[in-house]
C-alpha positions as CSV (number, residue, x, y, z in Angstrom):
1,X,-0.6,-20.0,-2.1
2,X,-2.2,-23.8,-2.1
3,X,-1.5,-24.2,-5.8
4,X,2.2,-23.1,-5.0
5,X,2.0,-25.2,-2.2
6,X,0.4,-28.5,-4.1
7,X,3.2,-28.1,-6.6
8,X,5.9,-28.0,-4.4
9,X,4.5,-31.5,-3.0
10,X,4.8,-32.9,-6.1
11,X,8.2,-31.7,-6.9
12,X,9.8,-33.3,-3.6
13,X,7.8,-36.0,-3.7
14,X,9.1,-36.6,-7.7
15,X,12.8,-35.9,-6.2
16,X,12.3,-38.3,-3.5
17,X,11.5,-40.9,-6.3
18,X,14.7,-40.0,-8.4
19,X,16.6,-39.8,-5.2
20,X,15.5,-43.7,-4.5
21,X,16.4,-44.5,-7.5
22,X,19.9,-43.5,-7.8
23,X,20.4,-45.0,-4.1
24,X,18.9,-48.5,-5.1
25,X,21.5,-47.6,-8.8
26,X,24.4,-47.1,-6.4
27,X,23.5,-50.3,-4.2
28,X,24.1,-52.2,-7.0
29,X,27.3,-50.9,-7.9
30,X,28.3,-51.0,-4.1
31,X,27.8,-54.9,-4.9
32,X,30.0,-54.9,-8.1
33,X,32.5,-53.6,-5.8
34,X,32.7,-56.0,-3.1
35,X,32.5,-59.0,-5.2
36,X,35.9,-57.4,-7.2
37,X,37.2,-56.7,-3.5
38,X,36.2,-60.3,-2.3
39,X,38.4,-61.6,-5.1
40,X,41.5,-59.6,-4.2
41,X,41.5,-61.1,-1.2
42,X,41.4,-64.8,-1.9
43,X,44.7,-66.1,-2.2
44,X,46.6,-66.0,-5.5
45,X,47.7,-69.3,-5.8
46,X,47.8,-71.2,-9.4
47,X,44.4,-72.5,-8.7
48,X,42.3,-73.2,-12.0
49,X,38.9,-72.4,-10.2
50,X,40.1,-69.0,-9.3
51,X,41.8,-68.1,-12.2
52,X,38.4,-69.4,-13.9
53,X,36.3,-66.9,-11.5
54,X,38.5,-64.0,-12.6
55,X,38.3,-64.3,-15.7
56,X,34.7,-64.8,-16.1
57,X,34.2,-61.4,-13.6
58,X,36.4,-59.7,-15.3
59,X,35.0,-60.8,-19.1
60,X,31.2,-61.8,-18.4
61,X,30.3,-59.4,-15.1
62,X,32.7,-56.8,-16.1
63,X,30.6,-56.1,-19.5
64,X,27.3,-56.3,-17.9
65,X,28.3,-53.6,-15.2
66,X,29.4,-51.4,-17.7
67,X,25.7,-51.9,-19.3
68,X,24.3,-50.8,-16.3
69,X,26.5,-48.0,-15.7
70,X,25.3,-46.5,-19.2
71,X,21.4,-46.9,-18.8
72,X,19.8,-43.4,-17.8
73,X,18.5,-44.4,-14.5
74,X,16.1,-42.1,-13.1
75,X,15.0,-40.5,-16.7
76,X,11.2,-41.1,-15.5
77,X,11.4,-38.7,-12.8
78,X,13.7,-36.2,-14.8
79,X,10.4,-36.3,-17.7
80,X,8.0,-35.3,-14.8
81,X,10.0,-32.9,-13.0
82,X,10.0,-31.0,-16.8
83,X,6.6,-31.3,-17.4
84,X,5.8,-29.8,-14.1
85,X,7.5,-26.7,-15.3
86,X,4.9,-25.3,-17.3
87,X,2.5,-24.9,-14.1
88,X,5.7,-23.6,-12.3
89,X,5.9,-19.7,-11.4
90,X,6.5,-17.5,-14.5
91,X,9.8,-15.2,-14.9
92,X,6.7,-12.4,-14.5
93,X,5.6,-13.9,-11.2
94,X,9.4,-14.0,-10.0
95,X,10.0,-10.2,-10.8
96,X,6.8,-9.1,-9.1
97,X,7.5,-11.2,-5.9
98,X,10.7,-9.5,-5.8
99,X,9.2,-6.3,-6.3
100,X,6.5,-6.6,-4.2
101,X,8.9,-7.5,-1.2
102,X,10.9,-4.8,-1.9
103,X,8.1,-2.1,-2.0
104,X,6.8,-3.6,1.0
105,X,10.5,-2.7,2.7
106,X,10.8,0.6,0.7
107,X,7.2,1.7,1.5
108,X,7.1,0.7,5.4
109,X,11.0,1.5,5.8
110,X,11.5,-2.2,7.3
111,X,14.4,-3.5,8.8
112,X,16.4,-5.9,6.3
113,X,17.4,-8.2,9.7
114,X,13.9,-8.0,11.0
115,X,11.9,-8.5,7.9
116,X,14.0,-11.2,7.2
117,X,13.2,-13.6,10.6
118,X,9.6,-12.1,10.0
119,X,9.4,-9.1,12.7
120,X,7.0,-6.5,11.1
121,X,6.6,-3.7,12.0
122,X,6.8,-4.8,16.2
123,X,4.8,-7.8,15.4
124,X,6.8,-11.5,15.7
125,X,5.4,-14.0,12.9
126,X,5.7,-17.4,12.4
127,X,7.9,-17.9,9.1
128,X,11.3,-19.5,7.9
129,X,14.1,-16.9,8.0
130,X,15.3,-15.9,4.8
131,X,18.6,-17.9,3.2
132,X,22.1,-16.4,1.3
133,X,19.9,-16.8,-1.9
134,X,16.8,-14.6,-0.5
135,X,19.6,-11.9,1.1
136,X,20.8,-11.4,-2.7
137,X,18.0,-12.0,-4.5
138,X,16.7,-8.6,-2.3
139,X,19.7,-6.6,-2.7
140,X,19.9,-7.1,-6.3
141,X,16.7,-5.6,-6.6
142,X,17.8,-2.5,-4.7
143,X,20.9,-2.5,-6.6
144,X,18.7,-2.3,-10.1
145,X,16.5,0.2,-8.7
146,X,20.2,2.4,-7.6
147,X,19.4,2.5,-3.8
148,X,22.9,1.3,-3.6
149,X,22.9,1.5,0.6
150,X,20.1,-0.8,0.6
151,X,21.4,-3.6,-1.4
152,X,24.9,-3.1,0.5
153,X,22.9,-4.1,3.6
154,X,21.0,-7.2,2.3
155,X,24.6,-8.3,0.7
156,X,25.7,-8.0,4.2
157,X,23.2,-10.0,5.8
158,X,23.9,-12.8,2.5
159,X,27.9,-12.6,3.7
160,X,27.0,-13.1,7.3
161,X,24.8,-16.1,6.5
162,X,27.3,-17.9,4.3
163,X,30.3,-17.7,6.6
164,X,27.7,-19.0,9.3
165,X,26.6,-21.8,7.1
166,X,28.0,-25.4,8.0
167,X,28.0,-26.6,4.8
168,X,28.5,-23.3,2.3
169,X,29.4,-26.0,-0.7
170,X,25.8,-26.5,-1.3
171,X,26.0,-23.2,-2.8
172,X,28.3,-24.3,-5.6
173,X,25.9,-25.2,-8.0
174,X,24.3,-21.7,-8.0
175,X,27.8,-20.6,-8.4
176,X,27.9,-18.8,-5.1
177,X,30.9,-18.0,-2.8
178,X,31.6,-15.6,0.1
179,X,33.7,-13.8,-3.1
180,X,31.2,-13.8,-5.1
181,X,29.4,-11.6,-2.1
182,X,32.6,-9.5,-1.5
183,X,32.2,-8.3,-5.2
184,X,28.5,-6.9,-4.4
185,X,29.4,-5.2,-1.9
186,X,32.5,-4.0,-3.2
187,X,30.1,-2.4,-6.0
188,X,27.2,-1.2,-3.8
189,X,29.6,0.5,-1.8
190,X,31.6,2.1,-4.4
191,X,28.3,2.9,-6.1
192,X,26.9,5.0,-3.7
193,X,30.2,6.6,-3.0
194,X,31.5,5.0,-0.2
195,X,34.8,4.5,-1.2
196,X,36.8,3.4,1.8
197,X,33.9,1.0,2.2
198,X,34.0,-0.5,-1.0
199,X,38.3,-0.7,-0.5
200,X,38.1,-2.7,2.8
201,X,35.4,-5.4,0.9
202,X,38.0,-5.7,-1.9
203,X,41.0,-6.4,1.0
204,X,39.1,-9.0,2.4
205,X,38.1,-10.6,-1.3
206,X,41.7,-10.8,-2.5
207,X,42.8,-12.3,0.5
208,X,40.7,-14.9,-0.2
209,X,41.9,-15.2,-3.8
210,X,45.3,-13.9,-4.0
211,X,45.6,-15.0,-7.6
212,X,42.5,-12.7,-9.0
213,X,44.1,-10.6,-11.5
214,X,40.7,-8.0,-11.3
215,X,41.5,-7.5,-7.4
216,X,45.1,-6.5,-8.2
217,X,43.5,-4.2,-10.5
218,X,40.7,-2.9,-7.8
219,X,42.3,-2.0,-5.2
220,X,44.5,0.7,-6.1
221,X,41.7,2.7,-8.1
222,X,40.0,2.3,-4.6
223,X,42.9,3.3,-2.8
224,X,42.9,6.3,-4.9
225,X,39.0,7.2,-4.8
226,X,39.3,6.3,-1.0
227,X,42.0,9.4,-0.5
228,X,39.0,11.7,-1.8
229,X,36.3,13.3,0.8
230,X,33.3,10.8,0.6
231,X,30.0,12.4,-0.7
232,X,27.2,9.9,-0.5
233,X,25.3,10.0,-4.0
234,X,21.6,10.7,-3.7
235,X,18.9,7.8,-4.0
236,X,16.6,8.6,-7.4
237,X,13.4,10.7,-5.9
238,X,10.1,9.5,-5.6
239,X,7.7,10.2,-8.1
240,X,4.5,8.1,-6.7
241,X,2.6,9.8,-3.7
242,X,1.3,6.1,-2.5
243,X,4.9,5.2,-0.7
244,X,4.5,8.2,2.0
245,X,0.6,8.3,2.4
246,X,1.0,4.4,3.6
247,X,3.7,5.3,6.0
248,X,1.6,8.7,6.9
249,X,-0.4,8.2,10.7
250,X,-3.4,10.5,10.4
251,X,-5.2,12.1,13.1
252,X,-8.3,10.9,14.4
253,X,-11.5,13.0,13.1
254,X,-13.9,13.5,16.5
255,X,-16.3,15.2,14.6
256,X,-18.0,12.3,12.6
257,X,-21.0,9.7,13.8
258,X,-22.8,6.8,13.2
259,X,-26.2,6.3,12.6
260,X,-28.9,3.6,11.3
261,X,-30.2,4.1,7.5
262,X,-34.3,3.6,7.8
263,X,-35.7,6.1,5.5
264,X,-37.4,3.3,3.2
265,X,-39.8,0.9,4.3
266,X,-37.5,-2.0,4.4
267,X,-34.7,-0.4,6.3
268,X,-36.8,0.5,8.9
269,X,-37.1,-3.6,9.6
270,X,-33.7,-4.2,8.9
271,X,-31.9,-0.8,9.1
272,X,-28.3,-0.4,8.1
273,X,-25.0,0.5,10.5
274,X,-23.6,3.7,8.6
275,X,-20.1,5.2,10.3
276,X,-19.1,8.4,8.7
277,X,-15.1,8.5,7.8
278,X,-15.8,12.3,5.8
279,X,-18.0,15.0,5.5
280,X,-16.6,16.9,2.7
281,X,-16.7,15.1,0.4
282,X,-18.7,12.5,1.9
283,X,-16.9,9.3,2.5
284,X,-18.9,6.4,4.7
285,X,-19.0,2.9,5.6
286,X,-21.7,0.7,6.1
287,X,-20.9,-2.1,8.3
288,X,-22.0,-6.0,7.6
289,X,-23.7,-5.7,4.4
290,X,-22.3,-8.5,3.0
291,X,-22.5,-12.1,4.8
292,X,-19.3,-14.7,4.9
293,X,-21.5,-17.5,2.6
294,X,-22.1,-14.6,0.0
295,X,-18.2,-14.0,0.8
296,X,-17.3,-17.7,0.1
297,X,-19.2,-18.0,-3.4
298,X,-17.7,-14.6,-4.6
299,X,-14.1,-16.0,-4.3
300,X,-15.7,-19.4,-5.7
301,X,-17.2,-17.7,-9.0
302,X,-13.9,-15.6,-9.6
303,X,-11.1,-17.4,-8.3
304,X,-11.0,-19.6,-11.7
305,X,-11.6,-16.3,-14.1
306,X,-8.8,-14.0,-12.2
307,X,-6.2,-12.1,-14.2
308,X,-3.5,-9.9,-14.3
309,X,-5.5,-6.3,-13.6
310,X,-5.6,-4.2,-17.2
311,X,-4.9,-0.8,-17.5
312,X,-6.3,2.1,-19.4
313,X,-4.0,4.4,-21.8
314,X,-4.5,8.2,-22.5
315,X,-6.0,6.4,-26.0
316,X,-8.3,4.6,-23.8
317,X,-6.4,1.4,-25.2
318,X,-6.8,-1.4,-23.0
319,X,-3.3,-2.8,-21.7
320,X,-1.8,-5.3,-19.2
321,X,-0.2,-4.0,-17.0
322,X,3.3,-5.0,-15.7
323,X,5.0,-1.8,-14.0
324,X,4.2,-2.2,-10.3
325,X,1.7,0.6,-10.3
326,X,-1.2,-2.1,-9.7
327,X,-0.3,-5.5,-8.3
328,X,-3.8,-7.5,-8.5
329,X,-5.6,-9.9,-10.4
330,X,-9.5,-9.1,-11.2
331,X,-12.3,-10.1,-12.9
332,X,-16.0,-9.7,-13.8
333,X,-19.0,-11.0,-12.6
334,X,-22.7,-10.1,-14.9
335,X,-25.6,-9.0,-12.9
336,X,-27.3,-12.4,-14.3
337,X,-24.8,-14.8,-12.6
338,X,-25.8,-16.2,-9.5
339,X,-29.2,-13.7,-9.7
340,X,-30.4,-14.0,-6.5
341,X,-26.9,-12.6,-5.3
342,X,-26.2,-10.1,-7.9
343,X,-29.7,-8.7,-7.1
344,X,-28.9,-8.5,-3.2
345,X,-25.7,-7.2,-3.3
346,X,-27.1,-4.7,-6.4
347,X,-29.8,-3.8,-3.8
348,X,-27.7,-3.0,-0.4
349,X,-25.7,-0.7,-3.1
350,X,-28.9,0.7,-3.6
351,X,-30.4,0.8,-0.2
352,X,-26.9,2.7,1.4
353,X,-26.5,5.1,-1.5
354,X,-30.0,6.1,-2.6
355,X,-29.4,5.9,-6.3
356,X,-29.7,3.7,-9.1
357,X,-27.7,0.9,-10.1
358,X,-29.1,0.8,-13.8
359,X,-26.3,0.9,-16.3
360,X,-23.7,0.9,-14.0
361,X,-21.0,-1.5,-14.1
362,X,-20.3,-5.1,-13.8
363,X,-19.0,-6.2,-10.5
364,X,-15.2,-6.3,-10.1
365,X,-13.7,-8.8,-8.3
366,X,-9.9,-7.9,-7.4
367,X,-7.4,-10.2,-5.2
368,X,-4.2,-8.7,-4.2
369,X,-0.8,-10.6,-4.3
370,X,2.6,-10.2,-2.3
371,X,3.0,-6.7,-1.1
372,X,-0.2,-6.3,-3.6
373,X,-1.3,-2.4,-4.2
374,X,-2.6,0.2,-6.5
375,X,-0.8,3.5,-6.7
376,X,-3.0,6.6,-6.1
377,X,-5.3,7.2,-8.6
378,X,-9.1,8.4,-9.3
379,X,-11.8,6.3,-10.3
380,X,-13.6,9.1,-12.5
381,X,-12.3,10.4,-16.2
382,X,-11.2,13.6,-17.1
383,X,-12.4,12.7,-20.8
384,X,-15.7,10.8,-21.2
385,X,-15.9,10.6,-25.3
386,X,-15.2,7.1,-25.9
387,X,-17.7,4.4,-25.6
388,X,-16.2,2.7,-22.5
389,X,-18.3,5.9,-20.4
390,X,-21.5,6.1,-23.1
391,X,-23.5,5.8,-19.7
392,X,-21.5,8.5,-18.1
393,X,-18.9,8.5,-15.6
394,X,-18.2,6.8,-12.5
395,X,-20.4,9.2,-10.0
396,X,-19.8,6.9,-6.8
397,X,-17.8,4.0,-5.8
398,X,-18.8,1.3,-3.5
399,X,-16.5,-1.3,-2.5
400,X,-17.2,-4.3,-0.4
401,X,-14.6,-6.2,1.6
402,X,-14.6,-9.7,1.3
403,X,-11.8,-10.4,3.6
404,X,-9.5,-8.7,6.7
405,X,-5.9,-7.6,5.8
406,X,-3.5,-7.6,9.5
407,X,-1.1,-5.4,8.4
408,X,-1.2,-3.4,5.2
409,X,-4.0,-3.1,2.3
410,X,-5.3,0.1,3.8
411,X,-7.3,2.3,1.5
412,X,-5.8,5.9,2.2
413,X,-7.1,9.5,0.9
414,X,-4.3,11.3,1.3
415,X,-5.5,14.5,0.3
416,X,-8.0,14.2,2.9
417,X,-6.1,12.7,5.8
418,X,-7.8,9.6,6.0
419,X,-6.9,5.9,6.3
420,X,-9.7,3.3,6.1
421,X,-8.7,-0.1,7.5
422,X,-9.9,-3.2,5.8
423,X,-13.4,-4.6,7.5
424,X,-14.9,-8.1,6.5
425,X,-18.2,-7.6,5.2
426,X,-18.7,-3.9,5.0
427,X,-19.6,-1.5,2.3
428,X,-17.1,1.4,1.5
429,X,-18.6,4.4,-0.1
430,X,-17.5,7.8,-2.0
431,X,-18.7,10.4,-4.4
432,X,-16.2,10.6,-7.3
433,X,-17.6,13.9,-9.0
434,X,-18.4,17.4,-7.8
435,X,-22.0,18.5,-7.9
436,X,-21.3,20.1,-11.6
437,X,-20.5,16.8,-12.4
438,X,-16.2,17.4,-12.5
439,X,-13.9,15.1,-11.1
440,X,-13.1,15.2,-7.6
441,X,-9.3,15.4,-7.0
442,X,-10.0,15.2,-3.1
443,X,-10.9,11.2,-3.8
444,X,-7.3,10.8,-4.9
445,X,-6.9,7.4,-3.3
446,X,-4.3,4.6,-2.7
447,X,-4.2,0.7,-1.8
448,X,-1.8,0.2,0.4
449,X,1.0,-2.7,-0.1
450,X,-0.1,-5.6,2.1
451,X,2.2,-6.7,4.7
452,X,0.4,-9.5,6.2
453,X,-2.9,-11.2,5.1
454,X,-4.5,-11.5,2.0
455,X,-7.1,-9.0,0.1
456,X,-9.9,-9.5,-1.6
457,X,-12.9,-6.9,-2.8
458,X,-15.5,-6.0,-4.7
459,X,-15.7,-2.7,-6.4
460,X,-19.5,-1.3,-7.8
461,X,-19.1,1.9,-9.7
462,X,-22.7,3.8,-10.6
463,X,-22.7,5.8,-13.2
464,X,-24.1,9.4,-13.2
465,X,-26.7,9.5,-16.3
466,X,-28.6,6.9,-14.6
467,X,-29.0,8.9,-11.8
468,X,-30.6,11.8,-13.4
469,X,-29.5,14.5,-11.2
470,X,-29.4,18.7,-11.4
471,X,-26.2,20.1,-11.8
472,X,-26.1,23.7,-9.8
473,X,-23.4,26.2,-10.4
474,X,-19.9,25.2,-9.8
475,X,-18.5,24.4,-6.7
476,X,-15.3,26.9,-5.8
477,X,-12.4,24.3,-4.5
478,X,-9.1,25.5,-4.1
479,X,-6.9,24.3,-7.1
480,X,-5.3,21.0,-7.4
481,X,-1.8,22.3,-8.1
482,X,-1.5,24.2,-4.5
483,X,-3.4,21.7,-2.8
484,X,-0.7,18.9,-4.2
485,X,2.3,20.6,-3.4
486,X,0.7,21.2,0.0
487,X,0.4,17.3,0.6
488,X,3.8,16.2,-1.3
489,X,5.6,18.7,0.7
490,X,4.1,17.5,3.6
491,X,4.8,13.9,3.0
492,X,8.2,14.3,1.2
493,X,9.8,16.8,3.2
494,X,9.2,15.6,6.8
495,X,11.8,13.8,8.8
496,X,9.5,12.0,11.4
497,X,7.9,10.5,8.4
């Protein structure tokens, strides 16, 4: 936010420049103008000394003005205001700010009028309402992603705001006009099957524009579509499980506790807060492991090394990864950076878990960006056979929180009913593998979309040779499969969701 922020300074403050110039340009000709108006006015007589004045304005001035008019007056600031591009957000960064506002909408089922004055959720912020250009900026990206009702209702809201804006010619230059709008809607409408809809935004487009030949040509397919019963064309499904686990309120669980962690000889001088979240499998947090100054010089180290979060393919081919399934930049800090904090924080991992942190991996820092989230997912491998898991697999998790989220960035289980809310400075813990060393489909987890506030964490993941542990007999789990369709139908196929 403050780079966006420092560059936007710099672009008005450029603007203002080029905007002084042209008045101090336009001054000038202002004076051209009265001298030449000055000279009208004096009387016409034969008078040599006028008829001298003339024609020297008229020859000497009248060349020197049109000089002036041809110099490129404010090409300084034009230079700057291009070089300034290149530090400008990317065509990437605009499609995932769209996106991310829009799954923040689709996944909390927001208001379009209320997110856009900022009312979230019951909760009033502080922020600019949204313009004609925000309104169809949204409903284009509903329109792309064919949930044609929700685009018509941002076009509405972008039709309401331009026939209630004083001065709609400002919008000319985008190439905007309440026509323009009509035409949106007109489409939205007759895309989702809503006919008569879609006929009555055509009506009020061509009386605007009665010479539009393609209204002439609109309205009586419309007429024609209109006179057939209206069935409303259903919205593409939902393949991802994260949109209705965030939306999901879970029951409280009465059964857990908290304790203190003494059982070595330094926790019983400094003995750690531990709240259980899950029994089976075990899932807890350890409250104020990590202090703010630690916080401060973890987002110091890694805020000039973040990037755009990689992904894994089945070839265990490292990718980038730009489909909305993880919104977040990361990055990763050695064990010998910063030693004396590496070792701490190594240590409290150490301290709260019981097991070794010896070839386990390299801290991962991760920030989270607008409506920023990570689709559910496991943290463990089905395969292990390539040299990325020569140390074994990912047998626990532990993930500090280096900041508070208000609204949103919940880490959810859905297949175990539980929501864990973002805590500054605490330690969240699970086992990601079954005591015969198999994945553990119950840790199935999700980052939620952040509404409001901004995320930052650290992820630990211990690997299981280091640990050296016995493997008993199998445990007997009810299969996956059932358990899923359990949960989906659950999530999917309730109404009061």
């Amino acid at each position: 936010m403050l780079p966006l922020l420092s560059l936007k300074e710099k672009a008005v403050r450029i603007l203002q420049n080029y905007a002084d110039d042209l008045r101090k340009r336009l001054s000038h000709i202002k004076l051209a103008i009265n001298q030449l108006e000055n000279l009208l006015k004096t009387n016409h007589s034969s008078n040599s000394f006028y008829t001298f004045k003339l024609t020297r304005q008229l020859y000497f001035d009248w060349q020197n003005w049109l000089h002036f008019l041809k110099e490129k007056h404010g090409f300084e600031e034009i230079t700057n205001l291009q070089n300034l591009r290149e530090n400008m957000p990317t065509k990437i960064d605009y499609n995932e700010a769209l996106y991310g506002m829009y799954r923040l909408q689709s996944t909390y089922r927001l208001d379009p009028a209320e997110m856009s004055i900022g009312l979230l959720r019951g909760k009033q912020y502080r922020c600019k309402k949204f313009g004609v250009l925000e309104y169809l900026m949204m409903g284009s990206v509903f329109y792309l992603d064919e949930k044609f009702q929700g685009a018509e209702r941002w076009f509405k809201l972008a039709l309401e705001n331009y026939n209630n804006e004083s001065n709609s010619k400002k919008f000319d230059i985008f190439g905007l006009s309440n026509e323009f709008i009509l035409k949106l809607l007109m489409k939205a409408a007759q895309s989702s099957g809503r006919y008569k809809a879609a006929l009555e935004y055509a009506n009020k487009a061509q009386n605007l524009n009665q010479s539009q030949t393609f209204w002439h040509q609109q309205i009586p397919r419309l007429k024609k579509l209109s006179s057939i019963p209206e069935v409303l064309k259903p919205e593409k499904p939902n393949h991802f499980l994260f949109k209705p686990a965030c939306r999901m309120e879970y029951p409280a669980k009465k059964y857990l506790r908290c304790h203190l962690l003494h059982y070595s000889p330094f926790l019983q001088l400094a003995p750690i807060k531990m709240e259980e979240l899950n029994l089976d499998p075990p899932i807890n947090i350890y409250h104020n492991l990590i202090h703010n100054e630690e916080i401060v010089l973890l987002k110091t180290l890694s805020n000039p090394h973040l990037k755009r979060s990689m992904f894994f393919t089945s070839a265990n081919e490292v990718i980038e990864d730009f489909s909305n399934l993880r919104t977040c930049k990361t990055m990763r800090l050695k064990d010998n950076a910063h030693h004396n904090l590496m070792k701490n924080l190594n240590q409290r991992v150490m301290d709260a878990t019981g097991l070794d942190v010896k070839d386990s991996e390299e801290l991962q820092i991760s920030n989270y960006g607008i409506g920023g989230h990570l689709y559910e997912h496991q943290d463990s491998a089905q395969s292990t056979n390539s040299s990325f898991w020569k140390y074994g697999n990912r047998i626990i998790t532990a993930l500090y929180y280096l900041s508070d989220v208000e609204q949103g960035g919940e880490t959810v289980f859905p297949y175990l009913d539980l929501r864990v809310h973002t805590q500054k400075g605490s330690l969240l813990v699970w086992y990601n593998l079954l005591l015969n060393g198999t994945c553990d489909w119950r840790v199935t987890h999700v980052s939620c979309p952040i509404l409001k506030g901004d995320k930052w964490i650290a992820t630990k993941w211990l690997r299981e040779n280091a640990q050296m542990f016995i493997r008993p007999c199998p445990l007997k789990i009810k299969p996956p499969q059932e358990y899923n369709a359990k949960i989906i139908d659950k999530m999917f196929m309730n109404e009061n969701l």
